[in-house]
C-alpha positions in Angstrom: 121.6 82.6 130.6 118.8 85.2 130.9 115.3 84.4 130.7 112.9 86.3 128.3 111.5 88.0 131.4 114.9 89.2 132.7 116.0 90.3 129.0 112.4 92.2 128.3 113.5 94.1 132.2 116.9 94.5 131.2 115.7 96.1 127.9 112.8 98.2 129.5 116.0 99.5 132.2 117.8 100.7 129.2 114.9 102.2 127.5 114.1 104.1 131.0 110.8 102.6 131.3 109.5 100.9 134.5 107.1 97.8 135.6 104.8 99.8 136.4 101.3 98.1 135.8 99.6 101.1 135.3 101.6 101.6 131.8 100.1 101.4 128.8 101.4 100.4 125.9 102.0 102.9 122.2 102.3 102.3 118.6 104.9 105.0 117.7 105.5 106.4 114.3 107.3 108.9 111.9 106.5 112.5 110.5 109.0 114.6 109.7 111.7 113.1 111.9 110.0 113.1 114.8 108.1 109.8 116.7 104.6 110.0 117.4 102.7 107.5 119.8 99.4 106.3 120.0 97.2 104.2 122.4 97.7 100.9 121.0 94.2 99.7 121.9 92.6 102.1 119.3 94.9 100.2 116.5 92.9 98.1 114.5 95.4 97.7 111.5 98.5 99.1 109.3 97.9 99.4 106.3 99.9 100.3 103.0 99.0 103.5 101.3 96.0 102.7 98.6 94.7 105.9 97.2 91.3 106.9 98.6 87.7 108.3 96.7 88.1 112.0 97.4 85.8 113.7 99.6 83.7 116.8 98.2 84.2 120.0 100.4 86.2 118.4 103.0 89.5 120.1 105.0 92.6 119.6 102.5 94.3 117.1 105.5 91.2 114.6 104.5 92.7 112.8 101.6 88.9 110.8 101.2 87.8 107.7 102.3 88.4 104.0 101.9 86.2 100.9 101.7 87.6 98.7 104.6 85.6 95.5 104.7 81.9 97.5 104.1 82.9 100.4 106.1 83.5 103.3 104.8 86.7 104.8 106.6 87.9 108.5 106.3 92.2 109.1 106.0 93.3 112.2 107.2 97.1 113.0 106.7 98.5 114.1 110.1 101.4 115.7 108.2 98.4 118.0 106.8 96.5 118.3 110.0 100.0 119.7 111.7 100.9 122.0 109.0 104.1 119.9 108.4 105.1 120.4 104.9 103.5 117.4 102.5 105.2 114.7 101.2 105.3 112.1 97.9 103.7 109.2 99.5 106.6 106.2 99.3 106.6 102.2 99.9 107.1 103.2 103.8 103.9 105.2 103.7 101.2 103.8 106.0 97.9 104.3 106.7 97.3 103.4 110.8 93.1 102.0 111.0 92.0 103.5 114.5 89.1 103.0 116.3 88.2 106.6 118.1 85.5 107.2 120.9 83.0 110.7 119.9 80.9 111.0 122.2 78.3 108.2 122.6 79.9 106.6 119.2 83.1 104.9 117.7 84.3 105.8 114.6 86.5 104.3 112.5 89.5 106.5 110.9 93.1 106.1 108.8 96.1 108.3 109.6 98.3 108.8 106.7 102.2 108.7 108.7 105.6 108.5 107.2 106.2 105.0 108.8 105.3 102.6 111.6 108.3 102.9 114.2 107.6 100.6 117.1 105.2 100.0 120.3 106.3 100.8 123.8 105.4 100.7 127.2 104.9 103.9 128.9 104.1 105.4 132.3 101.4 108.0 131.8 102.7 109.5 135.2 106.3 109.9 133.2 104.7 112.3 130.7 105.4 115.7 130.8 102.9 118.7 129.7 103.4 120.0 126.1 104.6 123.7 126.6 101.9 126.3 126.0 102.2 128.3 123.0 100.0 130.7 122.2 100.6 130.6 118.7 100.4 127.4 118.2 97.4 125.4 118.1 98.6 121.8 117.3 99.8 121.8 120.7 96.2 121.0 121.6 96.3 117.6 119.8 99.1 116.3 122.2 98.7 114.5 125.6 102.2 114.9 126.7 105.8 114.4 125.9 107.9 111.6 127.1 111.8 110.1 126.7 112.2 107.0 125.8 115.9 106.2 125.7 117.9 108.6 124.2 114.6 110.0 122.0 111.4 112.6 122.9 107.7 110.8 121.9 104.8 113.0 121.5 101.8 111.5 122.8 98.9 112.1 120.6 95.4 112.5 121.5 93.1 111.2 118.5 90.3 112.3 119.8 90.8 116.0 119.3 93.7 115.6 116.6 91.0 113.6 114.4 87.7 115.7 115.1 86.8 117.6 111.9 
């Protein structure tokens, strides 16, 4: 009988993913079909979808803000902010509470995402560089690409994919 180290190194060996200590770990997600990861440590919470106070004058992918325990938290909807066509918000629709460094500040944000997938492990050195486009400027708001298994993850990078 296996231990639950063994099994969790048998599973990461399946998964193609190594014991490398300098892995971090991602919360993936869904848009569109495809899986999306982000740092976990800039998680704070998933939430359901609760419709937010809309937001005079601001980009149509900022679907308002949200009183989160006396802070006042603006939701952007990443299918929006990639030109990905928009969808009826449904019982798997989340809202993922990040915290984000600007700067000399942290700000509190919610991404509006299809649904929450899993976390995982990942090598930063086992990411691969998004292909330049020229066309294509959401290509910017990605860190890299990697395989996990038998699936692609697009690693995002909040800070530029949530600047406004």
């Amino acid at each position: 009988m296996q231990t639950g180290t063994a099994l969790q190194s048998e599973f990461n060996q399946r998964l193609g993913l190594g014991e490398d200590h300098d892995e971090k770990q991602y919360l993936t997600f869904l848009m569109a079909g495809e899986e999306y990861g982000v740092d976990i440590l800039s998680v704070q919470e998933i939430r359901g979808w609760t419709s937010a106070t809309a937001i005079p004058n601001a980009p149509d992918f900022v679907k308002g803000a949200i009183n989160l325990r006396g802070t006042i938290v603006p939701i952007i909807d990443l299918r929006l902010r990639f030109g990905i066509d928009p969808i009826a918000y449904g019982p798997l629709t989340v809202v993922i509470v990040v915290a984000v460094e600007f700067k000399e500040q942290t700000k509190t944000m919610g991404i509006v995402v299809d649904g929450v997938s899993d976390v995982y492990s990942i090598s930063e050195e086992k990411a691969k560089d998004v292909p330049d486009f020229q066309e294509s400027s959401s290509s910017q708001y990605v860190d890299g690409l990697v395989n996990v298994g038998e699936k692609m993850v697009v690693l995002l990078n909040l800070q530029k994919t949530l600047q406004i």
